[in-house]
VEXMIVEX-645560 format. One record per residue: x, y, z of N, C-alpha, C in turn. Coordinates in pm, 1 decimal. Layout:
N
<rec n_xx="X" n_yy="Y" n_zz="Z" ca_xx="X" ca_yy="Y" ca_zz="Z" c_xx="X" c_yy="Y" c_zz="Z"/>
...
This chain:
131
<rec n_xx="13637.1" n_yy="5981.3" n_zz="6591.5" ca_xx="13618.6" ca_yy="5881.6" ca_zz="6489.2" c_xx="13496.2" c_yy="5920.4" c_zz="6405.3"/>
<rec n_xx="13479.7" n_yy="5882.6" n_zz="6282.9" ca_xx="13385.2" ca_yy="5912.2" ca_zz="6192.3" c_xx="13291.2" c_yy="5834.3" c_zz="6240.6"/>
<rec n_xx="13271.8" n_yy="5724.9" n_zz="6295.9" ca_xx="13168.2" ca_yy="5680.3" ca_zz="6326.5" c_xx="13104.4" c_yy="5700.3" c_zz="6443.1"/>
<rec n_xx="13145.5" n_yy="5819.7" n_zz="6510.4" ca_xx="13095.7" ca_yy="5853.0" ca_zz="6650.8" c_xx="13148.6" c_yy="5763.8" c_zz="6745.8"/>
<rec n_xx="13231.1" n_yy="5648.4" n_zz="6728.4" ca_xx="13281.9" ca_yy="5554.5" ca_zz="6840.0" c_xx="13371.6" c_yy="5614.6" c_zz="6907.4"/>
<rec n_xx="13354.9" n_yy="5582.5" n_zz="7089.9" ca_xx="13473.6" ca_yy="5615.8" ca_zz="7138.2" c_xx="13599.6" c_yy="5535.5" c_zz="7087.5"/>
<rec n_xx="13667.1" n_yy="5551.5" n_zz="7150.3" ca_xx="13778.1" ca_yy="5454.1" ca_zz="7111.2" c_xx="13767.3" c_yy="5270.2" c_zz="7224.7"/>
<rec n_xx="13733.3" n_yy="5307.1" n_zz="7341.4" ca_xx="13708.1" ca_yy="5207.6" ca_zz="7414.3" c_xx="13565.1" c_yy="5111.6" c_zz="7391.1"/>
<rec n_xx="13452.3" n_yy="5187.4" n_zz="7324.5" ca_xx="13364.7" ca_yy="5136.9" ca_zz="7227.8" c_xx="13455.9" c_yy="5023.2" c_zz="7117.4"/>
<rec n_xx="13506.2" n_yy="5099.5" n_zz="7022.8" ca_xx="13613.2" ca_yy="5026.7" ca_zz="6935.8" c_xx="13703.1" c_yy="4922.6" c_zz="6996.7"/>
<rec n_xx="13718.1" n_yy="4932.5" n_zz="7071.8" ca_xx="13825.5" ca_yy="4864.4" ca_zz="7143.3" c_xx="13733.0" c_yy="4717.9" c_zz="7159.5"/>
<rec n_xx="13624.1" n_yy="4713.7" n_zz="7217.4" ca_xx="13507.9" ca_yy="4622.2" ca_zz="7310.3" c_xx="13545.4" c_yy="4544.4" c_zz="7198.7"/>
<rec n_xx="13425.1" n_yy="4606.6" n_zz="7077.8" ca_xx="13420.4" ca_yy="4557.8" ca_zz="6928.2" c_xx="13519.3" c_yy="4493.9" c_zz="6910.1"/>
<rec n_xx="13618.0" n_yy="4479.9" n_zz="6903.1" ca_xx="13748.7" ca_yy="4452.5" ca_zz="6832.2" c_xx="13735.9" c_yy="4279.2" c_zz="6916.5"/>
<rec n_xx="13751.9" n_yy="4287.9" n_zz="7024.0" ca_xx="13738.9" ca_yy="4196.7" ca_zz="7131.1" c_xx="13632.6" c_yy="4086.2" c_zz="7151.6"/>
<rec n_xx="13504.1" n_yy="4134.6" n_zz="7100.2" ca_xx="13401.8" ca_yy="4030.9" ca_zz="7091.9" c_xx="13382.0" c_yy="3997.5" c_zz="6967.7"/>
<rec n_xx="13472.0" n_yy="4096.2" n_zz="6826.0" ca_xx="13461.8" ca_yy="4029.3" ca_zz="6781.0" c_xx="13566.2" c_yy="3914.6" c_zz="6685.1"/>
<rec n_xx="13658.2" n_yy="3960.1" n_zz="6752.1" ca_xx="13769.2" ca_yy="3842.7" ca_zz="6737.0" c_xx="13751.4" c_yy="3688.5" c_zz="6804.3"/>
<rec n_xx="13658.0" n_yy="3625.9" n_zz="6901.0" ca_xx="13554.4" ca_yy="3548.9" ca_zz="6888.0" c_xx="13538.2" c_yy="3487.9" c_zz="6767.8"/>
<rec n_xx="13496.5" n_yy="3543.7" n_zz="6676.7" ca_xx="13427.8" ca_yy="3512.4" ca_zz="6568.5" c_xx="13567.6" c_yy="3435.2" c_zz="6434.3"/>
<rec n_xx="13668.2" n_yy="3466.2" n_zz="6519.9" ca_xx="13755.0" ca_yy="3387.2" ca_zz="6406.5" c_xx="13820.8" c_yy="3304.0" c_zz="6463.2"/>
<rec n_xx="13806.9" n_yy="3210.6" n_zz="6580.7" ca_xx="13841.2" ca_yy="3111.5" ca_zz="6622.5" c_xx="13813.8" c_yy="2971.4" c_zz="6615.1"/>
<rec n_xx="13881.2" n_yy="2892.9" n_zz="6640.4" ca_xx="13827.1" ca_yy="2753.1" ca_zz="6555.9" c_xx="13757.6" c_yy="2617.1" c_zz="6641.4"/>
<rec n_xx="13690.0" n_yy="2720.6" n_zz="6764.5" ca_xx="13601.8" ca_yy="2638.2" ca_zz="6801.4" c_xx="13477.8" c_yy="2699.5" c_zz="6754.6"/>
<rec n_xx="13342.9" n_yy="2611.8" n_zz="6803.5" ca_xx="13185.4" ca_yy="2633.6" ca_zz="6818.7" c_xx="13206.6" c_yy="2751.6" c_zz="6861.7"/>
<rec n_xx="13119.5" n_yy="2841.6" n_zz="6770.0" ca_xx="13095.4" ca_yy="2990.3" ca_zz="6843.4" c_xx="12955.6" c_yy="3011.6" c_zz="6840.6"/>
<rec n_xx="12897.6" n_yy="3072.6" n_zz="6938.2" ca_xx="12798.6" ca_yy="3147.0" ca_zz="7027.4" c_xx="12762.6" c_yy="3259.6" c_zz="6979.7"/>
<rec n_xx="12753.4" n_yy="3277.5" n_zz="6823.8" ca_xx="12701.7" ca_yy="3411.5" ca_zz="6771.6" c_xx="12566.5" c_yy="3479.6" c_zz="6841.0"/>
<rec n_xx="12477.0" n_yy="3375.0" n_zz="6878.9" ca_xx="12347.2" ca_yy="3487.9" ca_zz="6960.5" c_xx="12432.9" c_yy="3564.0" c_zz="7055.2"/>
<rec n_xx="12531.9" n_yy="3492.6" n_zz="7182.3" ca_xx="12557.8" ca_yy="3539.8" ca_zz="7306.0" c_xx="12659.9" c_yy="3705.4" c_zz="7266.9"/>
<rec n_xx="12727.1" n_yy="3622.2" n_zz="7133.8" ca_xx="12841.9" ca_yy="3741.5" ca_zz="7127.3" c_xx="12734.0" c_yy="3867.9" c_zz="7044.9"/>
<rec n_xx="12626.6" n_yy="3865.0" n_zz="6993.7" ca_xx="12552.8" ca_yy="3929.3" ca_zz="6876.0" c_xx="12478.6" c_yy="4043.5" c_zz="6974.7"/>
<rec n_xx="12439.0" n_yy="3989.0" n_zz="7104.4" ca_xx="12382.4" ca_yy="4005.3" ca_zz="7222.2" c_xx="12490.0" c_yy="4117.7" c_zz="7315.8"/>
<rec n_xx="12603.7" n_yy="4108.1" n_zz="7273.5" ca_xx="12709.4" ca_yy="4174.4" ca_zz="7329.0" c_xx="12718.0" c_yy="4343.9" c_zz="7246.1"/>
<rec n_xx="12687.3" n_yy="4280.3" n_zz="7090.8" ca_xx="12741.0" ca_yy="4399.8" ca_zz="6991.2" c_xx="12605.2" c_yy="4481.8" c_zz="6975.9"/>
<rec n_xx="12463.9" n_yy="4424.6" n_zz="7017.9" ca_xx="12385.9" ca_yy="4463.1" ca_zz="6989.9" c_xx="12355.7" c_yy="4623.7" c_zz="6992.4"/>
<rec n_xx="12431.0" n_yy="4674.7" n_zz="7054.3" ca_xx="12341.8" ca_yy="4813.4" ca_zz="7115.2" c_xx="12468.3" c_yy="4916.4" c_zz="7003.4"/>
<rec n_xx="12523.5" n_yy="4880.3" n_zz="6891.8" ca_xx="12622.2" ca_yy="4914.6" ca_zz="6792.4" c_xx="12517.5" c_yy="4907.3" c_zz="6660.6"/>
<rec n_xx="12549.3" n_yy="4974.7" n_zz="6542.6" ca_xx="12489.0" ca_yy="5012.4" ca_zz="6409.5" c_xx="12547.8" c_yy="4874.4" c_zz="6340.9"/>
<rec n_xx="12462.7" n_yy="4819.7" n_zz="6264.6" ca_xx="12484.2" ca_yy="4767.2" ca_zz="6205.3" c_xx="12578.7" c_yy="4728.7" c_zz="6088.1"/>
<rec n_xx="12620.6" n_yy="4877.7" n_zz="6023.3" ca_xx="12680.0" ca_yy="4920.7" ca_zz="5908.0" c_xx="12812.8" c_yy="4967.6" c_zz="5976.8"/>
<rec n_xx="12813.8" n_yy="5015.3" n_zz="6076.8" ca_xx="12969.7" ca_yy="5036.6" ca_zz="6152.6" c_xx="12999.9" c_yy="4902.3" c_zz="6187.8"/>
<rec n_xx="12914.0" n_yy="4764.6" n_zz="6257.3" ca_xx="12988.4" ca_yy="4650.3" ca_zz="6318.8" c_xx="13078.4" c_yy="4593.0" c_zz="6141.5"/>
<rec n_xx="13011.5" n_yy="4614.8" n_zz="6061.2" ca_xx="13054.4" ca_yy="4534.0" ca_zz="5928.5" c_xx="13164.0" c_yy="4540.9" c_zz="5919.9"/>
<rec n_xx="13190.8" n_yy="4693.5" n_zz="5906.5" ca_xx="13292.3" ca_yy="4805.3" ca_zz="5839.9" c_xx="13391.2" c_yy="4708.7" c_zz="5985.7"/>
<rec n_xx="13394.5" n_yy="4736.6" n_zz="6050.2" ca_xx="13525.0" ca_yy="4724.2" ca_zz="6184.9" c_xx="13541.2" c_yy="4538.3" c_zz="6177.6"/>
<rec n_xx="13439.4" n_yy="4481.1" n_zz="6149.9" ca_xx="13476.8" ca_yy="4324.2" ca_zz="6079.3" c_xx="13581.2" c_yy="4305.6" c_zz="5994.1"/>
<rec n_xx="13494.8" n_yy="4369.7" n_zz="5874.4" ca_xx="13589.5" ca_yy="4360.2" ca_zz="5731.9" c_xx="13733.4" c_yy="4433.0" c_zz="5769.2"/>
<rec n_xx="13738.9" n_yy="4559.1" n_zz="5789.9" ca_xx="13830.3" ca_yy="4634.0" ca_zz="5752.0" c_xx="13946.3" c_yy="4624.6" c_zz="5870.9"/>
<rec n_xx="13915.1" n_yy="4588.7" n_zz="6006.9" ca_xx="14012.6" ca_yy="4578.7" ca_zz="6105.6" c_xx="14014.9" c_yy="4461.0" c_zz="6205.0"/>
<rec n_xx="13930.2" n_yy="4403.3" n_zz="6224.3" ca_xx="13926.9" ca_yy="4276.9" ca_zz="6260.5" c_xx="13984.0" c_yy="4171.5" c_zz="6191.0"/>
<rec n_xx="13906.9" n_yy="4140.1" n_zz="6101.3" ca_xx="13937.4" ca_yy="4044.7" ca_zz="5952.0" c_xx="14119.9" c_yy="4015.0" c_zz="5956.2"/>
<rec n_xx="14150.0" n_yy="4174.5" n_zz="5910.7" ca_xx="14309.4" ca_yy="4162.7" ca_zz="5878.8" c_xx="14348.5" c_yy="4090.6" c_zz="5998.4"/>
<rec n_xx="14398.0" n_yy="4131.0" n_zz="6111.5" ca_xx="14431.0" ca_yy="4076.0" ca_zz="6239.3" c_xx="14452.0" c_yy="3955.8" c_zz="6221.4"/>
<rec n_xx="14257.2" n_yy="3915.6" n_zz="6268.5" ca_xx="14280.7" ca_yy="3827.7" ca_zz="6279.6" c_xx="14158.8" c_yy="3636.0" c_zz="6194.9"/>
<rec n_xx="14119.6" n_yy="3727.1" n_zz="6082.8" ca_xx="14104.0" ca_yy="3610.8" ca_zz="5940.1" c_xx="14242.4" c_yy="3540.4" c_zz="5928.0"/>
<rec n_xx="14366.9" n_yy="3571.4" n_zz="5918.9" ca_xx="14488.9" ca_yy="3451.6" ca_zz="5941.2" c_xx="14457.1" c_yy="3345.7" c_zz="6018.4"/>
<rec n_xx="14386.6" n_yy="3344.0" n_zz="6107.1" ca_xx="14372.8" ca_yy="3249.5" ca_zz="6170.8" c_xx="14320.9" c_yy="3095.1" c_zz="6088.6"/>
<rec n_xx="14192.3" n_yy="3142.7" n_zz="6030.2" ca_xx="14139.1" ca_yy="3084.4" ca_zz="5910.1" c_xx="14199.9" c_yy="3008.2" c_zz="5772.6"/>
<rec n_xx="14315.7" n_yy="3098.8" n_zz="5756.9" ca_xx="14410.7" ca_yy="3029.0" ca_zz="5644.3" c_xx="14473.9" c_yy="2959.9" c_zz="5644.0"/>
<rec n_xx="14461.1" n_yy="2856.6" n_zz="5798.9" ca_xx="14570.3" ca_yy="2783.5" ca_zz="5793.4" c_xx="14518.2" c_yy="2655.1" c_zz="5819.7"/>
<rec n_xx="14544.2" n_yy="2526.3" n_zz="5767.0" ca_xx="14493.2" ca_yy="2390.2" ca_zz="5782.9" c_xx="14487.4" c_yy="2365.8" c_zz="5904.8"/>
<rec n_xx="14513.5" n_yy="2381.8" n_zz="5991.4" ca_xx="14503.9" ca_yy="2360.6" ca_zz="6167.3" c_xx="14530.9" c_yy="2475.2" c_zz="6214.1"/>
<rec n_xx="14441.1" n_yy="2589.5" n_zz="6247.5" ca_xx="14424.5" ca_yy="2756.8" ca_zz="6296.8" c_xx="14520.7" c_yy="2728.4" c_zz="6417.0"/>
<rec n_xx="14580.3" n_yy="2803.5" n_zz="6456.7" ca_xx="14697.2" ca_yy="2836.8" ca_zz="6600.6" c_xx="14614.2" c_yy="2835.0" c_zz="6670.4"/>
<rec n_xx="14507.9" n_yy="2977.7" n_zz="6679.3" ca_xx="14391.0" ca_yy="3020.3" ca_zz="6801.1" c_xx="14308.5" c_yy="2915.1" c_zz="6785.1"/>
<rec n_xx="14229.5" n_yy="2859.9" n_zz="6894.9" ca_xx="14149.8" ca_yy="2754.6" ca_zz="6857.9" c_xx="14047.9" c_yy="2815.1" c_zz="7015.4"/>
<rec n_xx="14099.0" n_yy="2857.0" n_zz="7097.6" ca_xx="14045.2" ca_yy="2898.0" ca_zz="7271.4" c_xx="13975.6" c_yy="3031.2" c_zz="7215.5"/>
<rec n_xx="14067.7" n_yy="3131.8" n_zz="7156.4" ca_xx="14048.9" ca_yy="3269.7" ca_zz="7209.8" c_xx="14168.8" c_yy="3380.9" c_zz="7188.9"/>
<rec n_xx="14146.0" n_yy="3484.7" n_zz="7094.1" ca_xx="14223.5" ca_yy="3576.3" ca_zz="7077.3" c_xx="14259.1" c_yy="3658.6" c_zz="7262.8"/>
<rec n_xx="14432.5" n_yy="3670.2" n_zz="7256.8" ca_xx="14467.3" ca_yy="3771.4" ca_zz="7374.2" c_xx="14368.7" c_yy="3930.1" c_zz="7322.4"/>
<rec n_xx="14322.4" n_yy="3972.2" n_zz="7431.4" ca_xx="14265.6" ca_yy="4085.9" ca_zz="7380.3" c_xx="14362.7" c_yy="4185.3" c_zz="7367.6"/>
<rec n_xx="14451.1" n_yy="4182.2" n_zz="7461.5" ca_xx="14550.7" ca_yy="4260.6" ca_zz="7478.1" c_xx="14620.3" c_yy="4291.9" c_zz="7284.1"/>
<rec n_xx="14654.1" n_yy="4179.2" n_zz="7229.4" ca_xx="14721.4" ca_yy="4151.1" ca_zz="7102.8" c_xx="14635.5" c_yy="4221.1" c_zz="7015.8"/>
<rec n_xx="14557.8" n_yy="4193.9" n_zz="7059.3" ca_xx="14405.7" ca_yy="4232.8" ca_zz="6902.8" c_xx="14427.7" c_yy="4393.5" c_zz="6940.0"/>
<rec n_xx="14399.4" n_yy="4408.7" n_zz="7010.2" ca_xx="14390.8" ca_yy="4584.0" ca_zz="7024.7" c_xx="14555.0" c_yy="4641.8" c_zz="6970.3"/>
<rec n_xx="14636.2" n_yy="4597.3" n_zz="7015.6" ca_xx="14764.0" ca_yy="4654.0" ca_zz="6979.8" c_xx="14781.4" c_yy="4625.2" c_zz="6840.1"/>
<rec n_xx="14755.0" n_yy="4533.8" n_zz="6786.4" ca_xx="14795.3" ca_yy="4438.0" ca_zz="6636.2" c_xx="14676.0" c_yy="4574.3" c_zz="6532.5"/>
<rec n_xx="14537.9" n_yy="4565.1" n_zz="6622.6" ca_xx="14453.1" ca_yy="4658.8" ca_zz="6488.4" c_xx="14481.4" c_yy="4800.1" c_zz="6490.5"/>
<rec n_xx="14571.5" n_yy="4809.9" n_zz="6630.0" ca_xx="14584.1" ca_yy="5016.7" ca_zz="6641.1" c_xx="14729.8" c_yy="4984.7" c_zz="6545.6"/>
<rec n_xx="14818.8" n_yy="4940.9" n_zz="6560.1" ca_xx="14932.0" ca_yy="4881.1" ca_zz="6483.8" c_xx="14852.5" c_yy="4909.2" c_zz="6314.7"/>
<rec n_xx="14828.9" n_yy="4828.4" n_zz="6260.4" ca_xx="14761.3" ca_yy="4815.9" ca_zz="6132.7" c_xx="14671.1" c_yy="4969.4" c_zz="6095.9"/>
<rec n_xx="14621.2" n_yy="5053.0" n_zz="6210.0" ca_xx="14576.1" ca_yy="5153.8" ca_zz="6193.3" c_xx="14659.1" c_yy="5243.8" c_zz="6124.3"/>
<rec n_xx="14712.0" n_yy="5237.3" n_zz="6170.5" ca_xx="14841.2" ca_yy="5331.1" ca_zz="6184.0" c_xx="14934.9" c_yy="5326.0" c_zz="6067.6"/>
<rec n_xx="14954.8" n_yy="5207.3" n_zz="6053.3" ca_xx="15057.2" ca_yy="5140.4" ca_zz="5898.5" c_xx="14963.4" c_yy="5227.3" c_zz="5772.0"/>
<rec n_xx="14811.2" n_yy="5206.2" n_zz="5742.6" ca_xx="14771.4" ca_yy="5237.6" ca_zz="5648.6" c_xx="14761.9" c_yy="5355.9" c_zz="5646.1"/>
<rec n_xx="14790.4" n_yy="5478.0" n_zz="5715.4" ca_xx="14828.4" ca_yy="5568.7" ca_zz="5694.7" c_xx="14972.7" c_yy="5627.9" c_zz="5715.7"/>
<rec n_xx="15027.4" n_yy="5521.5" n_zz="5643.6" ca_xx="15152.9" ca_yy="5603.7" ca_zz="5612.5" c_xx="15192.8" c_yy="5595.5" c_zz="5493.2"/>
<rec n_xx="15140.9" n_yy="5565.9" n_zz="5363.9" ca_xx="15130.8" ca_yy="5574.9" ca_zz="5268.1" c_xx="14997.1" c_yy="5514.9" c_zz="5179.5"/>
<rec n_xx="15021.0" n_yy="5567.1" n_zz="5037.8" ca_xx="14914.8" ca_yy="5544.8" ca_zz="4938.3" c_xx="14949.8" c_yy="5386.9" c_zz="4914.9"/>
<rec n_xx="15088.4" n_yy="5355.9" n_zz="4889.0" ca_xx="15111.2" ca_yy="5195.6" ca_zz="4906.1" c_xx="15037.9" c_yy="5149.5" c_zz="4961.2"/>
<rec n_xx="15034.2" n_yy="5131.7" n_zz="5098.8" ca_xx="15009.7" ca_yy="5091.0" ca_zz="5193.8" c_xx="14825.9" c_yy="5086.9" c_zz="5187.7"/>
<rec n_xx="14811.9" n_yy="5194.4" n_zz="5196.8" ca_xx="14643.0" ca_yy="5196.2" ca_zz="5196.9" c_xx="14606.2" c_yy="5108.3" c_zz="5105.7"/>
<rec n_xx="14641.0" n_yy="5113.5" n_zz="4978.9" ca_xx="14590.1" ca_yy="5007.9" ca_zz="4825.8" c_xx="14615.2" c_yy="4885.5" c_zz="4850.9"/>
<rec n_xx="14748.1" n_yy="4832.3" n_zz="4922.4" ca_xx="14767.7" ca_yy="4666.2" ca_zz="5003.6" c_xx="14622.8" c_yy="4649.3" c_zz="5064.4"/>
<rec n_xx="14621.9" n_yy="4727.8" n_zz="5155.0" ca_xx="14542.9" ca_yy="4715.9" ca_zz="5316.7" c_xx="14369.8" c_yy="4702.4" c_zz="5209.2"/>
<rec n_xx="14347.9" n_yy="4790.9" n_zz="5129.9" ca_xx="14229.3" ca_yy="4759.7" ca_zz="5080.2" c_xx="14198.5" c_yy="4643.8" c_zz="4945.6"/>
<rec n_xx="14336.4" n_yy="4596.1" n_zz="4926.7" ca_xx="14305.1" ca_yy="4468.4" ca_zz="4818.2" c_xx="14288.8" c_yy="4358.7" c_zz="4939.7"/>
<rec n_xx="14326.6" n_yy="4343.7" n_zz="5071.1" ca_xx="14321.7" ca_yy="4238.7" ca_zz="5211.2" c_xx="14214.5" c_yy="4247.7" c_zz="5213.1"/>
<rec n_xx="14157.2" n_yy="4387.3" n_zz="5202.8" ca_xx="14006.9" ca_yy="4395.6" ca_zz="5278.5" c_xx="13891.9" c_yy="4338.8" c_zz="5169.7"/>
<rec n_xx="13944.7" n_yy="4330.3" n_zz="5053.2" ca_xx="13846.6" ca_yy="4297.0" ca_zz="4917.0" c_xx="13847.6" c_yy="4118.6" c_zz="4961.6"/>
<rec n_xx="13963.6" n_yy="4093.9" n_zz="4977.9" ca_xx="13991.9" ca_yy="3948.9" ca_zz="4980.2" c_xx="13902.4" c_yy="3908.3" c_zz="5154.3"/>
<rec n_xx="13947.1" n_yy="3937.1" n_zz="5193.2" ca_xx="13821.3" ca_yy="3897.5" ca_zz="5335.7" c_xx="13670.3" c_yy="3920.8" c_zz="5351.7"/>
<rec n_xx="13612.5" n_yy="4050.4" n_zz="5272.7" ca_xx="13503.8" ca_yy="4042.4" ca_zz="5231.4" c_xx="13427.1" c_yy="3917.0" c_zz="5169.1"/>
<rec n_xx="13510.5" n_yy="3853.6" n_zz="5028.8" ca_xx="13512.8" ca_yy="3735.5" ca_zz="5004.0" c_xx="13484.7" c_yy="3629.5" c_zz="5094.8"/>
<rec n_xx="13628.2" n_yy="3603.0" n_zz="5151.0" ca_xx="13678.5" ca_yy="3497.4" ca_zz="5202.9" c_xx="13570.3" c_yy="3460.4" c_zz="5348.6"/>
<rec n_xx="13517.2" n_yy="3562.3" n_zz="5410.3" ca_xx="13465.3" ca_yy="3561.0" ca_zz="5535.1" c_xx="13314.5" c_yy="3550.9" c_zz="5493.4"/>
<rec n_xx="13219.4" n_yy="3611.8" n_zz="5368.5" ca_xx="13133.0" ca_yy="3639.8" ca_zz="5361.5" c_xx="13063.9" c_yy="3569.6" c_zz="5456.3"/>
<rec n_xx="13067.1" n_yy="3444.2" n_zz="5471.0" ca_xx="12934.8" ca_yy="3313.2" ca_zz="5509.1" c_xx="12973.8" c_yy="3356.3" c_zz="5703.3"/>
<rec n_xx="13081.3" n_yy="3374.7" n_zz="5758.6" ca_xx="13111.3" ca_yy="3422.4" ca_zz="5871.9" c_xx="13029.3" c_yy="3532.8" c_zz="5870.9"/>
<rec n_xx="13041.2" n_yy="3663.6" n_zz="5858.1" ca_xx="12968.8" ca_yy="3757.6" ca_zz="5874.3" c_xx="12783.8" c_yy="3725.5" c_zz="5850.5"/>
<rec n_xx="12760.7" n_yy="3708.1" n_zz="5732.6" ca_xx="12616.2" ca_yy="3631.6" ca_zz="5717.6" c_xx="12611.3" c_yy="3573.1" c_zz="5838.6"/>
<rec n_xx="12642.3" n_yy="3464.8" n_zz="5951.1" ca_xx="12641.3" ca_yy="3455.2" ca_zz="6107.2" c_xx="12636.5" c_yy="3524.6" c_zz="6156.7"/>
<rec n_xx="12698.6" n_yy="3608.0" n_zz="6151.0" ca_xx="12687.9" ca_yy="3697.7" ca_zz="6283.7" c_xx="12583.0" c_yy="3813.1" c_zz="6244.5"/>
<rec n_xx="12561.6" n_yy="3869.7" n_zz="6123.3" ca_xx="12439.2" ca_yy="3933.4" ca_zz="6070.1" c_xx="12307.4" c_yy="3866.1" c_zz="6109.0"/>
<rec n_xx="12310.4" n_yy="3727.4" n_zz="6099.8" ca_xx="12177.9" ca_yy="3640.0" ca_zz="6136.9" c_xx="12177.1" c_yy="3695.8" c_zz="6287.0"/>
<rec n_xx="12248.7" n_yy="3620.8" n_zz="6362.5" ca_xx="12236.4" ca_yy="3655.2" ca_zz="6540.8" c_xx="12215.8" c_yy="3813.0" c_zz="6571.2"/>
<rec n_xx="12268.0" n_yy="3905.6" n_zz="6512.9" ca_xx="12230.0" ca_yy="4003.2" ca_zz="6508.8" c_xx="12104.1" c_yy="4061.2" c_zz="6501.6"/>
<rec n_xx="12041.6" n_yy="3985.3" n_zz="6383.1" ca_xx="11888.0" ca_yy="4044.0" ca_zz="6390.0" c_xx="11796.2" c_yy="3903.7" c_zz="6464.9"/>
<rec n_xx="11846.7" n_yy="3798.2" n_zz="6513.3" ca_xx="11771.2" ca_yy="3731.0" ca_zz="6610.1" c_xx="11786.9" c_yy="3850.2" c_zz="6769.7"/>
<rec n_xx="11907.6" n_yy="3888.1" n_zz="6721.7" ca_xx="11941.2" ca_yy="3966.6" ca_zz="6902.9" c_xx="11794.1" c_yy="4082.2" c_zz="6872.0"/>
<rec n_xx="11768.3" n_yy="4175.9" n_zz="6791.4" ca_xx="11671.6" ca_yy="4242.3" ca_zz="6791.3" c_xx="11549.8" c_yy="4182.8" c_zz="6777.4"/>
<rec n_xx="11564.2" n_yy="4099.1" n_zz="6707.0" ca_xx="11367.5" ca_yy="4048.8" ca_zz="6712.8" c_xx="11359.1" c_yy="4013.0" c_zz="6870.6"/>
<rec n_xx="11468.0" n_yy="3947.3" n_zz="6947.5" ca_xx="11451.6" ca_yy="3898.2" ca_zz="7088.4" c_xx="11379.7" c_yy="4042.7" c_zz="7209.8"/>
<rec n_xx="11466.0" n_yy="4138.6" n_zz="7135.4" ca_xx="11442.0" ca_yy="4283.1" ca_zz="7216.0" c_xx="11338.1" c_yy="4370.5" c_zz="7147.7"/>
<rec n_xx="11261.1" n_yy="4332.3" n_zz="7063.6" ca_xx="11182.2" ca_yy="4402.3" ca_zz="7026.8" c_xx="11215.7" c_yy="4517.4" c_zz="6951.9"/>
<rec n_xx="11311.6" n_yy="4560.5" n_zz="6932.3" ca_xx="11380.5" ca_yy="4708.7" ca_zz="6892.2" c_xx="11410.7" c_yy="4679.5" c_zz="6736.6"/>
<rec n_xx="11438.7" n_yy="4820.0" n_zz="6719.3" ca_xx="11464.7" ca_yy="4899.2" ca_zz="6588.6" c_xx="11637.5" c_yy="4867.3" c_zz="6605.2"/>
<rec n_xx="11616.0" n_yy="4906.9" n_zz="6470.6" ca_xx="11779.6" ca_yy="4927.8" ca_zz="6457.8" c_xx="11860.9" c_yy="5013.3" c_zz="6574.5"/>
<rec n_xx="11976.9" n_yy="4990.5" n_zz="6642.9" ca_xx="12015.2" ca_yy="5063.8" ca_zz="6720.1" c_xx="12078.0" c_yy="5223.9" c_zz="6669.6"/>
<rec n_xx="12108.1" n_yy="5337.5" n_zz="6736.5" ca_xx="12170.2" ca_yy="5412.9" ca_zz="6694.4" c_xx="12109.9" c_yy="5499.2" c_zz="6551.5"/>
């Protein structure tokens, strides 16, 4: 991967942070605390660009389905699924990146959360940016 992630790295990610689009009270220090020891500029990128799609639907709907907790099992298959789709054509990629323009948007004030807990998780540890 371009970002030096294993794939089971990616995988974690995907998992703590699908969390983050469910429609109860969420625990951004505990989950921020989870992602902490990840780059900052890679957690974004795997938000926006493969998380988001998944699973931001959740969000669009007047009473969200998920309300507990994404299957992890689903999220991993659904974003290697979606991996995979956008490279199989130029179509496809230009869809997949007008979704990703629109969730950038749509999520901003979500991410701004989890960016906050993020740098509460480092001021807590004393540390530099990870990585």
């Amino acid at each position: 991967m371009l970002d030096g992630l294993s794939q089971n790295d990616r995988e974690f990610i995907w998992e703590v942070m699908s969390e983050f689009f469910v429609d109860t009270e969420i625990d951004y220090d505990f989950e921020a605390r989870r992602l902490g020891n990840f780059p900052r500029e890679v957690l974004q990128e795997i938000f926006f660009r493969e998380v988001a799609p998944v699973c931001g639907p959740n969000f669009l709907t007047p009473v969200p389905p998920i309300w507990l907790g994404f299957d992890a099992k689903l999220v991993k298959r659904e974003i290697n699924d979606l991996l995979a789709r956008r490279k199989q054509s130029v179509a496809r990629r230009l869809l997949c990146e007008a979704n990703i323009l629109f969730y950038r948007f749509w999520l901003r004030d979500t991410w701004k959360a989890v960016e906050a807990a993020l740098e509460r998780t480092l001021a807590a540890q004393g540390a530099k940016e990870p990585r």
